[in-house]
N, C-alpha and C positions, 0 to 999 in steps of 0.2 A: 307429683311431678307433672302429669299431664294437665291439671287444672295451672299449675304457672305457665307453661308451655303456651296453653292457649290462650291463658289472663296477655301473657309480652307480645305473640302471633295478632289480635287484636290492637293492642296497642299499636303496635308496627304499624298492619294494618289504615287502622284509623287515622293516625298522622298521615302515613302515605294520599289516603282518598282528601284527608283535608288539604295538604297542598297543592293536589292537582286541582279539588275545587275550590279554592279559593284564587288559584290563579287560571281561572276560568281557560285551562289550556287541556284538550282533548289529543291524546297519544302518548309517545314515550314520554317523560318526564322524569330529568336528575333533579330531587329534590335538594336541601339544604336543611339543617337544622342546627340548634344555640351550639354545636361540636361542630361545626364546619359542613361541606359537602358531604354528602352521603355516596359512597363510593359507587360509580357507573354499574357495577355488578346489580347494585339492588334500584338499579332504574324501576318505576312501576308505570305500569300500561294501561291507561283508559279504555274502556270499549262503552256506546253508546246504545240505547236499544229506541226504537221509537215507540211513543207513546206510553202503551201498557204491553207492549208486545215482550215477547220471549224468543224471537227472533233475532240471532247475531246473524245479520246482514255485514260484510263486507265493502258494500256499497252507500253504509248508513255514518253520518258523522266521517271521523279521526280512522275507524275499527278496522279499515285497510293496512294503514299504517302499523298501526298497533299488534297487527295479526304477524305480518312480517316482523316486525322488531321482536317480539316476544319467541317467536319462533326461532331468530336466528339467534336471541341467548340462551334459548335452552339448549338448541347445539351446542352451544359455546361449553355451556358447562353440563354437559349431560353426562358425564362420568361425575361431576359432585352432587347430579341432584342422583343418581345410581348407587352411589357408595350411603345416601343418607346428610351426606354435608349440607347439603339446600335444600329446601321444600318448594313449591312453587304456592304462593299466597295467593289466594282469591277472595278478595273482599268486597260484598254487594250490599248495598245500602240503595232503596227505595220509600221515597216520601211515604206519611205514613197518610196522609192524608183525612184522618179519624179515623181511619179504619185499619190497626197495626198488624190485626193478624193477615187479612188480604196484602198489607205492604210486603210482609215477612214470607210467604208462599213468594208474591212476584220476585223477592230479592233472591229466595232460596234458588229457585227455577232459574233466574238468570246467572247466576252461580255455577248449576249444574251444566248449565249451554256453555260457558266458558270453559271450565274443567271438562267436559266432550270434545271439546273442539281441540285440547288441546290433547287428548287420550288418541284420538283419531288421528290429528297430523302431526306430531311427537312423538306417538308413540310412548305418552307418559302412562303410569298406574296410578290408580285413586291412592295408594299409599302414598305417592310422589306430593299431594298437596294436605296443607292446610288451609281451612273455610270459614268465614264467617261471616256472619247475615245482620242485617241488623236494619229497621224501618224510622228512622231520623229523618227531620225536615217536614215543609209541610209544600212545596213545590215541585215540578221536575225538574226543575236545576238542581237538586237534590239528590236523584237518581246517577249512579254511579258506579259501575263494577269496574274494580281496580286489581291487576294482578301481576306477577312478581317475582321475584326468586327472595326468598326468606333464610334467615340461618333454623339449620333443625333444630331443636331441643336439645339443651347441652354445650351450642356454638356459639361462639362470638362472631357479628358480625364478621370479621375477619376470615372468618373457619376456624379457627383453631379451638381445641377443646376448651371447654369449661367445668369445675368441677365446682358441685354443689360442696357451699359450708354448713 
């Protein structure tokens, strides 16, 4: 159960970081997909870091913007990411550059700075998110932490339960 969980969280994920970059647009972002729009609830949120740095500046890129929007839908829904119904995704992807394990540390660590940042001023718990890392591309335009409200194990997009056949 937990290896599907995380195989679809990924997936989600993934998609997500590839429409924001591919539409070269840093901040909130309502994607679309071959089912129509993706409902405003699972908007996902770019944040930028310079260079190789593992600093989330505020003052860097889109990650002002981003910081408030993210912020104000975990309000919004903080009794469903509380009861279990939402997870908050955090997906970081750092060029690998030939060298995947140094990509895989910088992505992890900016992972971490995200999910802090949002423990600290949400007031979230690490149970609250699910993470994944991963060192793709060979550019910085490549680098990317994307983050979310996801349905938890078991939900359908919607919230509503799912039962395993």
């Amino acid at each position: 159960m937990k290896k599907v969980s995380l195989f679809l969280f990924i997936c989600i994920l993934t998609v997500s970081a590839m429409d924001i970059h591919s539409q070269h647009i840093n901040g909130p972002v309502s994607s679309s997909s071959s089912k129509g729009v993706r409902p405003e609830i699972f908007t996902t949120y770019a944040f930028s870091f310079k260079g190789n740095s593992r600093v989330l500046s505020d003052s860097y890129g889109n990650n002002a913007a981003s910081m408030s929007a993210l912020l104000e839908r975990v309000e919004a829904e903080r009794s469903r990411i509380g009861s279990g119904e939402f997870k908050i995704g955090v997906s970081s992807n750092t060029a690998s550059s030939g060298n995947e394990k140094k990509a895989l540390r910088l992505a992890r660590s900016r992972a971490l700075v995200v999910k802090s940042f949002l423990i600290k001023k949400a007031g979230l718990r690490e149970d609250d998110f699910l993470t994944s890392v991963t060192a793709d591309g060979r550019s910085p335009q490549d680098d990317i932490v994307a983050a979310g409200l996801v349905p938890a194990a078991g939900r359908s997009s919607d919230g509503t339960s799912v039962k395993n056949k």
